[in-house]
C-alpha positions in Angstrom: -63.1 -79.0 19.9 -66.5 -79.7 19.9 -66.2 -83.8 21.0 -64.1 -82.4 24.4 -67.7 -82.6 26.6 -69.6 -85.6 25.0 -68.4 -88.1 27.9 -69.1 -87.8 31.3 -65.6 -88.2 32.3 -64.2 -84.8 31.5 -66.9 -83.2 33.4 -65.8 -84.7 36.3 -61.8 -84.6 36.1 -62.7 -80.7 35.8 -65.5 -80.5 38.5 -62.6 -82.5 41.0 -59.7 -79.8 39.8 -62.2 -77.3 41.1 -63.2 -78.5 44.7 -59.4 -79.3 44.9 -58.6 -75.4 44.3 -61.4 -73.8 45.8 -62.8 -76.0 48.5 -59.5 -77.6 49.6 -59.5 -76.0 53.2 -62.9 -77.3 53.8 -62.1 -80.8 53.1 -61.3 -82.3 55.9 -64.1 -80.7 58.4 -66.6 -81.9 55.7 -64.9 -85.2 55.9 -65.3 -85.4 59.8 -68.8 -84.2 59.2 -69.9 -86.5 56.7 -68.3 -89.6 58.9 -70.3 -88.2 62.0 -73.4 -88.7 60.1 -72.8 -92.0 59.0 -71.8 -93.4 62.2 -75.0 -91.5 63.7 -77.6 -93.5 60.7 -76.0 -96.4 61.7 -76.5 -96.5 65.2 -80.3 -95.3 64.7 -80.7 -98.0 62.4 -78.8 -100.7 65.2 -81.7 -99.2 67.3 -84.4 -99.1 64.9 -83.8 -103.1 64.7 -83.2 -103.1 68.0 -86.7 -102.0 69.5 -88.8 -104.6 68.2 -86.3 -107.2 69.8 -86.8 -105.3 73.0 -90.6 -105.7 72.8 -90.5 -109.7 72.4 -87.9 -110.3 74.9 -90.0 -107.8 77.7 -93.1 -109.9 76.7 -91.5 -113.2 77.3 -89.6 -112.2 80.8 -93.4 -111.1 81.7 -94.6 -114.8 82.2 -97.9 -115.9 80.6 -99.7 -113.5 81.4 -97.6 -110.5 79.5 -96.6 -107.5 80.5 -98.4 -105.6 82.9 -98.8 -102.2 80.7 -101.8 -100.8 80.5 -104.0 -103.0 83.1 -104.9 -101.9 87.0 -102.3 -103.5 89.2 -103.5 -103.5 93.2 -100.8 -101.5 94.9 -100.5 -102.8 98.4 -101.6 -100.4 101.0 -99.0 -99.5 103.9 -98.6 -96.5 106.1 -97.3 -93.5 104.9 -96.6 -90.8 107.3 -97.4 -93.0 110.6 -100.6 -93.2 108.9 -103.0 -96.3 111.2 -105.6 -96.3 108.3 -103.3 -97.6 105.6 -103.5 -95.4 102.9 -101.3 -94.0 100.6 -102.6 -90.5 100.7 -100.9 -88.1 103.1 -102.7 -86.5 105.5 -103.5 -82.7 104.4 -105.0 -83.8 101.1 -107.4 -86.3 102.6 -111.2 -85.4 102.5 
């Protein structure tokens, strides 16, 4: 009697009887949840893979320069409001 637990193997045939009996109604939501998950990690690793694509292709549409993040761009001055002087500032906050 004493030889019936020296393999792994009929651990587990009685560990499986037991979810069977016991957990049996919870089988299928744990199914759908596990599945959930693994289709979630797999589109977070697509993406993870994904982003440093993103960054070469952004810096290869820019032209030679690069892109544009991160240094002063002049923004063309035009009349907001009716405004003559041609700033971008309405007209109650101006000093």
């Amino acid at each position: 009697m004493g030889r019936l637990f020296d393999g792994p193997w009929p651990i587990v045939i009685i560990i499986v009887v037991a979810l069977l009996l016991f957990a049996a109604p919870k089988l299928p939501a744990m199914a759908r949840s596990l599945g959930q998950s693994m289709r979630i990690i797999k589109s977070e690793v697509k993406e993870m893979k994904n982003d440093g694509k993103d960054d070469r292709d952004d810096a290869a549409a820019a032209g030679p320069e690069g892109p544009v993040e991160g240094k002063v761009v002049n923004h063309p001055r035009t009349p907001s409001n009716g405004g003559a002087d041609g700033t971008d500032v309405p007209p109650s906050t101006r000093a």
